[in-house]
Phi, psi and omega in degrees: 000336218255307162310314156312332179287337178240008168273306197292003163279311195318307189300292201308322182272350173266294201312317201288316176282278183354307198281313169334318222263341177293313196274352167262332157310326177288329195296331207260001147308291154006276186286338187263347186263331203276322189276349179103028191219190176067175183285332213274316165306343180250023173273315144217161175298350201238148174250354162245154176260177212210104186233127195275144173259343200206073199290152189313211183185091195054026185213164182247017170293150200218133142280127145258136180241129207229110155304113188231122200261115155072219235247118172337115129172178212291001192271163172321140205255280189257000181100357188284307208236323182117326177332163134279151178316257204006288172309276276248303231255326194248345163281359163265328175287344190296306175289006167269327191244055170235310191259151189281003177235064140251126194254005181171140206243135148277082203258110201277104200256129162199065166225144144343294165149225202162207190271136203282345147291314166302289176299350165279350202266290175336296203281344151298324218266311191263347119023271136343303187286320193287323164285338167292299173206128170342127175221147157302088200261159195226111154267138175277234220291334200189107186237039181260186184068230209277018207224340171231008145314325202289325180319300161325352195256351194266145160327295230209137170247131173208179192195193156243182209296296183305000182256149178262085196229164176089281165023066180245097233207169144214169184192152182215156181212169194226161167232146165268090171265020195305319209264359187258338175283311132012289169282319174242041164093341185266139152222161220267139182248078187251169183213130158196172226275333167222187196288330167235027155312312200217054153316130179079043168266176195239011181269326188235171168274164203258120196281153201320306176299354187258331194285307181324270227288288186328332178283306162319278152012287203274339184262355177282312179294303147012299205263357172272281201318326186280329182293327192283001198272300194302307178313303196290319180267346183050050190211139160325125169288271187357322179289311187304304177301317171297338170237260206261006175268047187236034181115320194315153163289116145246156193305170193272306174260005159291338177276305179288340149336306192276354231342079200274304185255167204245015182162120182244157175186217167248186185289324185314300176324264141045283160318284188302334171282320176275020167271314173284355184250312153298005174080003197251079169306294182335319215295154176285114179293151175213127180261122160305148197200115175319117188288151172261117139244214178275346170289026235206269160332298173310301169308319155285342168284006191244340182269341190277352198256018180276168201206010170227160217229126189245107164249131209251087187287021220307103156242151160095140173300352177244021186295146190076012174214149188217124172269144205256160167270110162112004158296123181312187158195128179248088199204151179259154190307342181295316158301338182250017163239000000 
């Protein structure tokens, strides 16, 4: 009896290692498809997927719409893929100008801005994309800094009356703890090899020549961003610098005024001007959207065994961003304090 009772355990226990020895060949398909190399890589070419916003109307012409989200730069982009935005933002602009029945691009804005390599990076990649097929940049709630730096490399700009762009500035900030270091006893011991390693350190105050250079600094970035605005826009650089190109935020209908932007309305609008720039009455909207596969799956069983625990109430304007000290920034001041 006692034998029988465990060969009727055997089949249960070959299933069980079967489905084992199946979900690790797949997880490791996965992962070799995810690296360029295996079969899961030559299953398809597109990294993105297609959820319609606008079904067509007799045509196979397709608008793509490319979402650029939160706060700009090279760190992990939606949380999905491992990506950075950057990677992430320029493998979507690649597939909108790879397919041939997309006829016109929509890039969906609602960020602050960010760090001024990544948005200088973006808006070369999109560009790129712009010289190929018209594209639409639409700002939603918020497109300033480094989010209407990006903006200028597009066909077409538009926002609503109520939306926030421009705040065309840079800024890098530091903190001073000297006198808190002071107060409970500590100070900082540095050794280093010239007069300016270890600037913007926060232990001491900063000497005329480092406040110089850092200005310098800021103002070399500055002088990009107003040539690529005055270029993009076809405004004085002198006017620009004199006006409203001094950091400020501006309304949606204070930019077109300024004529920062080339039209307000809403994304519906939006849609139909890059319809109207690509010839595609007909075309079908499709929002691009990153695939969940199982390395996907997988991460989140890898993110739940974490054990400390974060609550994000967001308040404040930088809740959910976290700015490093001596890092470039194309932000409007409110976001960099």
């Amino acid at each position: 009896m006692r034998l029988m009772k465990k060969s009727g355990c055997l089949p249960l226990f070959l299933f069980v290692a079967l489905g084992v020895s199946l979900f690790a060949n797949l997880m490791m398909i996965v992962v070799l498809g995810s690296r360029g190399s295996g079969p899961a890589k030559s299953m398809t070419d597109k990294k993105f997927s297609e959820t319609t916003v606008i079904p067509a109307r007799n045509s196979s012409d397709k608008i793509a719409v490319i979402r650029l989200d939160g706060m700009i730069s090279y760190r992990g982009g939606a949380g999905t893929s491992g990506e950075s935005m950057v990677d992430e933002l320029k493998g979507a602009f690649q597939q909108a100008a790879n397919d041939p029945r997309v006829k016109a691009v929509v890039i969906s804005v609602d960020s602050p801005g960010g760090e001024v390599t990544a948005g200088d990076t973006i808006y070369h990649a999109l560009g790129i994309l712009s010289a190929k097929k018209p594209v639409v940049v639409f700002i939603n709630s918020i497109g300033t800094s480094a989010a209407y730096y990006i903006a200028c490399a597009g066909s077409w700009i538009m926002c609503s009356d109520t939306s926030f762009t421009g705040s065309i500035g840079v800024i890098i900030s530091t903190f001073n703890y000297k006198e808190l270091f002071g107060k409970i006893g500590l100070q900082s011991v540095i050794f280093k090899s010239g007069q300016f390693k270890d600037a913007l350190n926060g232990a001491r105050d900063l000497t005329e020549e480092e406040k110089t250079y850092f200005q310098g600094l800021v103002m070399q970035t500055y002088d990009r961003f107003l040539s690529i605005v005055s270029s993009s826009r076809h405004l004085d650089a002198t006017t620009l610098r004199n006006g409203v190109a001094d950091g400020r935020v501006l309304s949606g209908k204070d930019a077109y005024a300024a004529k920062l932007i080339d039209q307000l309305g809403y994304v519906e609008d939006a849609y139909e001007k890059a319809k109207a720039l690509g010839k595609a009455p007909g075309a079908e909207v499709v929002r691009y959207e990153k695939k969940r596969g199982l390395a996907h799956l997988l991460r989140l069983f890898e993110d739940s065994e974490k054990t400390d625990i974060h609550i994000d109430l967001g308040v404040g304007p930088s809740a959910g961003m976290k700015l490093e000290s001596g890092r470039l920034y194309l932000l409007p001041s409110f976001y960099a304090f």
